[in-house]
N, C-alpha and C positions, 0 to 999 in steps of 0.2 A: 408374552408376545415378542416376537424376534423383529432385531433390526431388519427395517428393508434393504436390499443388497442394493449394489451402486447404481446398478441399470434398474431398479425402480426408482430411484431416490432422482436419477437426474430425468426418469421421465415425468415423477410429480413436479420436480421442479422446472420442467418447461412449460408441464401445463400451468400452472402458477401465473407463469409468464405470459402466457397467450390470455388468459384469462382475466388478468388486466389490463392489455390492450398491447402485448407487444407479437404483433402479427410478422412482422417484415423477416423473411425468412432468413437472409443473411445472418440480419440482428440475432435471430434465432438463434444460427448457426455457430457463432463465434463464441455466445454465451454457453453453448453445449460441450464448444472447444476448450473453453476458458474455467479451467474450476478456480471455484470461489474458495476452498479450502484452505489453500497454502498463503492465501491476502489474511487468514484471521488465524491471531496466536493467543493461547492462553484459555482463559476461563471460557471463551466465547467459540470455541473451536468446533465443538460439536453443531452447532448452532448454522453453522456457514450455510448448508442450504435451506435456512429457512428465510421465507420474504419478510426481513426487516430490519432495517440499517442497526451497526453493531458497535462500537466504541474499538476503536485502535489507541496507535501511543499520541502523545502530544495534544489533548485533548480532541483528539478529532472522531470523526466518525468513518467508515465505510458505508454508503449506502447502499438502501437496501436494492436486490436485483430487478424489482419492476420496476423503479426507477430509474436507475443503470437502463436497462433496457428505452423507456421509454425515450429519454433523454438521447440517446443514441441513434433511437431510429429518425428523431425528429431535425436533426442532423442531417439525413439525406447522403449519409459518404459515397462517396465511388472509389473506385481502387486506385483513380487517380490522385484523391486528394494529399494536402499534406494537411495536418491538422494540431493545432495546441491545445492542451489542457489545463486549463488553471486550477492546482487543488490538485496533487499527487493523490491525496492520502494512502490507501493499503498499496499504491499500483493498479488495484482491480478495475476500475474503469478504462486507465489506461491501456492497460491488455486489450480487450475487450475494441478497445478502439484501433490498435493494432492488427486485428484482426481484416479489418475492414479498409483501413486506409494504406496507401501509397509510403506515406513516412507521417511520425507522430515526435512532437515536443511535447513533454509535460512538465508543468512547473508545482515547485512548493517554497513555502517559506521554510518548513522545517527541514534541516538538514539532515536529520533522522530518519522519515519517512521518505525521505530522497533515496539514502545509502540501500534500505531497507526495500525500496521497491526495486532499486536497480538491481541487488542480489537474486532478487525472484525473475526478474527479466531473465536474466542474463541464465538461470537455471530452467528458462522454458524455453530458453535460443528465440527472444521475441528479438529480432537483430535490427527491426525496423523502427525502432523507439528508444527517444534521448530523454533521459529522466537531468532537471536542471535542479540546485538551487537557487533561487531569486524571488523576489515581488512580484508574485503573480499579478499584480494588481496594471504592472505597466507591460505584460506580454513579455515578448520575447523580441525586439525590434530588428536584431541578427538577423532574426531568422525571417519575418516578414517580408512581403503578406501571407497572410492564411487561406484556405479555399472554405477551413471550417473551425469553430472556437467553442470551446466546450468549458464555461465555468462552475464547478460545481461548489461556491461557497456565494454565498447571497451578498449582493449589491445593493445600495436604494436605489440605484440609478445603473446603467449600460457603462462601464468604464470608458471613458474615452479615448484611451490609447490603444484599449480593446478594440474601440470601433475601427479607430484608425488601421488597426495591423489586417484588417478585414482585405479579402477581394471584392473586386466590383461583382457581382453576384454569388459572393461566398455568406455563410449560413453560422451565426451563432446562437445558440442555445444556452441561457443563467438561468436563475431563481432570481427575482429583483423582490425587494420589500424589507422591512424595520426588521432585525436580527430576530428580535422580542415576538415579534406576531408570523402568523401564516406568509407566505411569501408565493407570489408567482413566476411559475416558470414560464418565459417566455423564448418563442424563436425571435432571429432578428434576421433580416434581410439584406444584405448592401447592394442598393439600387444604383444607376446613374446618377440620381439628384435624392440624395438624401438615404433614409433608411423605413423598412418596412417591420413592422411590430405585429405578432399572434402570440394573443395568450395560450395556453396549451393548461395549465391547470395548477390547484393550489399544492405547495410543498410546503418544508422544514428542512433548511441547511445552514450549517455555520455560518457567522458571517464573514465576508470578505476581508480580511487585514491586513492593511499594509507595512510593509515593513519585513528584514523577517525575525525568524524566532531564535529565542536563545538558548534552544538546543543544540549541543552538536554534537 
């Protein structure tokens, strides 16, 4: 049986995507833009377009792209926004959100997947995205506020300098719960007086660590 050629492989893999709820056509579009191939090196390489997070360097993962996706849409971007990422890893999310936004900061602790994703930026001319090293854990305070926050490593709780780096009606999106067990993804809201919370559904992501890594 022959491989499917590219133009069926990235139509299975949109249907994929629609088919666990990632509707919103932009989202669509960016991820159709964005191949996931060049984020996965090594044994895993063939693998890239199949739905389901895959092991990079520094023990991390790449998630899988119904994720990506969901995560994304539930974000709400407009072209205006400016938006941060906590949790580099492959770069692939963050692409993906470059797509979409105004301007994008993403952070990592490891200065590995830092160097590593900005090599790929920089070779798909994404010119609107700053890959950092730092403590994801405290934002990026430079650069604040955000219009939208994107964490992809689990919290038991909403970081609170996270919350802070927030706009008054800007939109972040974690996985909150114990590293060890299922965790929920939630949206968060920044109201005038306080903050608004929607579960959105159960996950599994690394967890959040502060400090960074002793990669370099």
């Amino acid at each position: 049986m022959s491989e499917p050629d590219d133009a069926t492989r990235k139509m299975q893999f949109l249907f994929a995507l629609r088919s666990k709820g990632v509707t919103d056509t932009r989202v669509l579009s960016a991820m159709e833009k964005i191949d996931r191939g060049p984020f996965i090196r090594g044994h895993f390489a063939d693998r890239a377009y199949e739905d389901m997070p895959l092991p990079i360097a520094c023990g991390q993962t790449i998630s899988q792209p119904s994720i990506v996706g969901l995560m994304t849409q539930a974000l709400r971007i407009t072209p205006r926004d400016k938006v941060l990422e906590v949790g580099t890893g492959s770069g692939y999310q963050g692409a993906i959100l470059s797509q979409l936004a105004r301007r994008v900061y993403t952070v990592d602790r490891h200065r590995r997947l830092v160097r590593e994703a900005r090599a790929i930026f920089e070779a798909l001319d994404l010119t609107n995205i700053t890959a950092v090293t730092a403590d994801g854990s405290f934002g990026l305070p430079d650069q604040a506020p955000f219009d939208r926050i994107l964490v992809t490593a689990a919290a038991e709780d909403p970081p609170g300098p996270l919350l802070a780096q927030l706009k008054i009606g800007g939109i972040m999106v974690l996985p909150v719960g114990q590293s060890d067990t299922v965790q929920s993804l939630i949206r968060v809201t920044r109201l005038d007086a306080g903050y608004e919370y929607y579960e959105l559904r159960q996950v599994r992501f690394v967890p959040l660590i502060e400090g960074l890594g002793r990669d370099t």
